[in-house]
C-alpha positions in Angstrom: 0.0 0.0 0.0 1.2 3.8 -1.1 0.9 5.9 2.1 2.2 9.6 1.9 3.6 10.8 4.8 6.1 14.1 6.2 9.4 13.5 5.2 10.5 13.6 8.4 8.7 11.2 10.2 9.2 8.8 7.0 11.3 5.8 6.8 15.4 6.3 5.9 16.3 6.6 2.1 17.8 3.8 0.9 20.1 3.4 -1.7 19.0 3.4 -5.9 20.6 -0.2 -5.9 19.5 -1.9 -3.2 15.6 -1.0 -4.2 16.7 -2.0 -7.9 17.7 -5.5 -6.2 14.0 -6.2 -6.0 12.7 -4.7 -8.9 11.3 -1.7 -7.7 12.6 0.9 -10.6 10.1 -1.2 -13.0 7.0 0.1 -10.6 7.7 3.2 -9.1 10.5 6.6 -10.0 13.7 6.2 -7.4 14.9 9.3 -8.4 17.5 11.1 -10.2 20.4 8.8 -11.1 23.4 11.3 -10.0 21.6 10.4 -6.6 22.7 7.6 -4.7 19.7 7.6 -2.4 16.2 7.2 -4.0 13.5 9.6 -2.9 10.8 6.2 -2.3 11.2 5.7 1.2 10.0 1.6 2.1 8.3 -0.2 5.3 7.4 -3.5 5.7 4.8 -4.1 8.3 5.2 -6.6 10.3 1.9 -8.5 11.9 2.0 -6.4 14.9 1.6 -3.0 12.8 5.0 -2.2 13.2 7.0 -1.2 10.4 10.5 -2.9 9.4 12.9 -2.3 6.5 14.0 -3.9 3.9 17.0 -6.5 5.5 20.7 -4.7 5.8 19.1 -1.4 6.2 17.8 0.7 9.1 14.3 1.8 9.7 14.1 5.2 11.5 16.1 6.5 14.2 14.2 8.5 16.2 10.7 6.8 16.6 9.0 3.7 16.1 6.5 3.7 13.2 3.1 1.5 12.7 0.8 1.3 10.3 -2.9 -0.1 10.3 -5.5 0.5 7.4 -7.9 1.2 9.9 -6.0 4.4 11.4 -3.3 5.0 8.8 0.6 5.8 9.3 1.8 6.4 12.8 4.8 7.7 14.8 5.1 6.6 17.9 6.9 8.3 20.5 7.7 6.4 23.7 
């Protein structure tokens, strides 16, 4: 699911070649190439709501995020 959020309170940008790895320039725009970093920022979510990266990569530093399709996107701060 596509869920636009603040840029701030999104996941970390990964890098152009690790989303390529899984196919993901054939779906959605990654950016400009002289970036390494793509602008599409990815969570997984986990069955607890919680969101995950993709593995090798972090998720967010600052705050844990959960998403449910009932509420939406959340940041939550402990």
């Amino acid at each position: 699911q596509i869920v636009s959020v603040r840029a701030h309170d999104a996941p970390t940008q990964m890098p152009v070649e690790s989303l390529k790895k899984f196919g993901l320039q054939h779906c959605f725009y990654l950016g400009s190439p002289e970036y390494d970093e793509a602008i599409l920022r990815i969570g997984l979510v986990d069955r607890t709501g919680d969101l995950t990266s993709l593995p090798g990569h972090e998720m967010h530093a600052k705050h844990r995020l959960n998403y449910r399709s009932d509420i939406g996107y959340r940041v939550m701060k402990d």
